[in-house]
N, C-alpha and C positions, 0 to 999 in steps of 0.2 A: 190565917186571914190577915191584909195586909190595914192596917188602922189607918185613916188619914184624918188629918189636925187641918183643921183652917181657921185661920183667922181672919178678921176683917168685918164691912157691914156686911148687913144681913143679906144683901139682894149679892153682895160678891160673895157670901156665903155660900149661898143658894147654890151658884152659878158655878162655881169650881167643885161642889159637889155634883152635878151634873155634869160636871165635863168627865169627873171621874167614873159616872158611871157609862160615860159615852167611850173613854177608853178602854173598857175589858172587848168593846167591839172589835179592836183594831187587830187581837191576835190571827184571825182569820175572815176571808173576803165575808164581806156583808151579803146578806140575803135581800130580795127588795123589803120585806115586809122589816127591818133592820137600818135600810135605806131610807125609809119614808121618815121612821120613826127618828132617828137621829137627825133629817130635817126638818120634821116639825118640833124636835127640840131646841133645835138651833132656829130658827127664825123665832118660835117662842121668845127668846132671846134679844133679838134682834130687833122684835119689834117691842120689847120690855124698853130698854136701852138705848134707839133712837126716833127720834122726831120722824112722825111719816106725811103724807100728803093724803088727807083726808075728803078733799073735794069727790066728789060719788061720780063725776060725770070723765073724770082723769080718769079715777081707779077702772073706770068701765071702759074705756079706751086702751088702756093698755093691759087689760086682762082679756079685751077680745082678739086683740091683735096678738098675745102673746099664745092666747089660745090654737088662733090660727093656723100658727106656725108649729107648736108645741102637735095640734094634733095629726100634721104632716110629720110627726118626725119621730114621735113615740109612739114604742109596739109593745110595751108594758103596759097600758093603760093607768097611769099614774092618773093623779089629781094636781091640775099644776096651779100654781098662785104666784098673781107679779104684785110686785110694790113698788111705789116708787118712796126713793127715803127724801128729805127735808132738808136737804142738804146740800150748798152751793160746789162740793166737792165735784170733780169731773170722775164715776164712777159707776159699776156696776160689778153683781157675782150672784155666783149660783150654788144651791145649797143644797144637797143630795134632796131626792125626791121628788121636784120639779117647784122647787122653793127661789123665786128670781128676783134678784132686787137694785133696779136702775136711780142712781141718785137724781135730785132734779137739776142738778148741776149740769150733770151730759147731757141731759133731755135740753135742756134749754141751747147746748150747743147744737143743735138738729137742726137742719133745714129743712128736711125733706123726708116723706113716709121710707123711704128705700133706708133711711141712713139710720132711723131708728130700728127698722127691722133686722138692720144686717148685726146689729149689738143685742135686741133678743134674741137672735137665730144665733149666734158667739155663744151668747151665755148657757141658751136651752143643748146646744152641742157638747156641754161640758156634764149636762147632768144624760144626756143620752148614752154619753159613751164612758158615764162612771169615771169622771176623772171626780167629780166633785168629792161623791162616796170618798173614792181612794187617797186623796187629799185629808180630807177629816178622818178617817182611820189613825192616819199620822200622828194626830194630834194630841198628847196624852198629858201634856203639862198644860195645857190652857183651856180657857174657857171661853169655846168656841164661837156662841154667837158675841158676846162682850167682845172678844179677839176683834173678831171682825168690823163690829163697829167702830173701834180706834183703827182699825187698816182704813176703812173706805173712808171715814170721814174725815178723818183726823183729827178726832174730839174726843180726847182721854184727859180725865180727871187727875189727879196725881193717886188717887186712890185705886184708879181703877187699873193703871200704868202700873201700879208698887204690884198688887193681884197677879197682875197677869204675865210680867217679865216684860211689857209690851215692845221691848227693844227688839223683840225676837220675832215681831210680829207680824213684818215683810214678809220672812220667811215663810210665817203661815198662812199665808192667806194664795201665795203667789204658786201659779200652776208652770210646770214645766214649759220649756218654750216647743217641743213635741204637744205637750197638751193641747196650746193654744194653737198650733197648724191645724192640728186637728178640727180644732171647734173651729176655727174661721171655716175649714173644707168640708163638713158636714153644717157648719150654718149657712153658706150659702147654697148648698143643697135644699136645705126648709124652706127659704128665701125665696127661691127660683119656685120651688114647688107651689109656694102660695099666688104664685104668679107676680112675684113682686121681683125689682129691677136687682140684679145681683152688685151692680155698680156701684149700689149704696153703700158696700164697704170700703172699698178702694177712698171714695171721697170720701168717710169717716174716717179711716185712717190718716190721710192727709191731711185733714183737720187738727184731727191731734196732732200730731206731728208739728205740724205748723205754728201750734200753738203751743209750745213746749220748746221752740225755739223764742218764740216772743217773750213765752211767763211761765220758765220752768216749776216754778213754784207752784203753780196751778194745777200740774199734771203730774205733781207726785205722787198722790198718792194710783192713779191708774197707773202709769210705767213701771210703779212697786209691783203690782198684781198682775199688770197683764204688759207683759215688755213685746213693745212694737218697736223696730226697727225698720230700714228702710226697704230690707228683704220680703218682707210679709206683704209691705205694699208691689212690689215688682212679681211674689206668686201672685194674687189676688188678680191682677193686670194679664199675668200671662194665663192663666184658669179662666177668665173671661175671652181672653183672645180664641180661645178655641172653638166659641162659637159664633156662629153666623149673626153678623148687625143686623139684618134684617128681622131674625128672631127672636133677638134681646128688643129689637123695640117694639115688641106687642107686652115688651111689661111695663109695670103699674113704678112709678116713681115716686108718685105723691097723688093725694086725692082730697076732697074735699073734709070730706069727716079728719083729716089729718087735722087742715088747716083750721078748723072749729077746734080740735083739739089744742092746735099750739096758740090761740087766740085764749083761749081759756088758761092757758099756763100762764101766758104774760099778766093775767089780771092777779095771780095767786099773790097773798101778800106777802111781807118782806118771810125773810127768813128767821127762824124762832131762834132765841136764847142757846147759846150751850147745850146740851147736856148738864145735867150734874149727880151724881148718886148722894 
């Protein structure tokens, strides 16, 4: 039996002992009931270690709408759960089992219902078609929800960075760029299904885009994890050309309960402190 030593606080204790036990998983594909469980350990985590947004009437907005979509699109009957993290990072990811979590960073870059949905229907694509699982199988030297929190945020302690190798930490978080055609091509499938505008991603991508030319700094840590280039916008363009104008515009772009929702965001207060273990 192989002995493992760790050092450090207790809660990076904890955590790197759970990562180890989340790595005897990776020798062979996961089962779902193996699936759920490694992401409810990992958000466990996750929501240990960062700052969330607590307001009842968000959470309920973006857990009906991620519902929405989530129950167009899964034939597993998972139990899914969104969050949004606390965090002015411009980010989002998905954690085996139907575990989703949107920073309020991005969210605040949102115009429009289409352009939030087309980034849960991304994310919900990643846990439907088991990239997420497959991703975390990988993982065997870190501690996976901790990992993740220094990816999205970019709020690592020196304690928590000395832990985890954190230098290493793009690498683990970031899905193949196959991965990501994917989830865009099965999330705007969700999208469409809920009867919502598929165009919302195209303009969410050019967003980013756009804004990573003005304040690259801004958009590090999402281009770490999820790499958009100018290709992905010209598929998205051409998958929408294919169908009829007239039948794209019987969908839903934005709606009222949206705009209640983004009125209630602007009121949230400032952003909290750090992190710190």
């Amino acid at each position: 039996m192989r002995i493992i030593v760790v050092k450090g606080s207790g809660r990076i204790r904890r955590s790197l002992l759970l990562a180890a036990s989340l790595a005897t998983l990776a020798a062979c594909p996961a089962s779902q009931h193996q699936e759920v469980e490694m992401g409810q350990q990992s958000a466990a985590q996750v929501l240990q270690y960062l700052p969330m947004v607590h307001d009842v009437e968000i959470n309920r907005y973006i857990n009906v709408l991620g519902d929405s979509l989530a129950g167009l699109a899964d034939t597993r009957d998972l139990e899914w759960h969104f969050y949004v993290i606390d965090s002015p990072e411009i980010n989002a990811f998905a954690l085996p089992g139907g575990y989703i979590f949107v920073n309020r960073g991005l969210i605040e870059r949102v115009d429009s219902l289409d352009e939030l949905a087309s980034v849960i229907g991304h994310e919900i694509g990643h846990v439907t078609m088991r990239h997420s699982v497959k991703l975390q199988q990988k993982q065997q030297a870190a501690t996976i929800g901790m990992a993740l929190g220094c990816v999205l945020t970019r709020v690592c302690n020196a304690a928590a960075s000395e832990a985890l190798g954190i230098g290493a930490g793009a690498t683990f978080a970031a899905f193949s760029r196959d991965a990501e055609h994917q989830a865009d091509s099965v999330g705007m499938i969700y999208v469409m299904r809920a009867n919502i505008d598929p165009r919302g991603m195209t303009s969410m991508f050019e967003k980013l885009l756009a804004e990573r030319r003005r304040s690259p700094e801004k958009l590090e840590a999402w281009f770490t994890t999820h790499p958009i280039e100018e290709d992905r916008i010209s598929w998205t363009l051409d998958a929408i050309d294919k169908y009829d104008r007239r039948w794209l515009a019987g969908f839903t772009r934005d709606s009222p309960n949206f705009r209640k929702f983004k009125k209630r965001f602007e009121a949230l207060p400032p952003y909290p402190p750090q992190p710190t273990n």
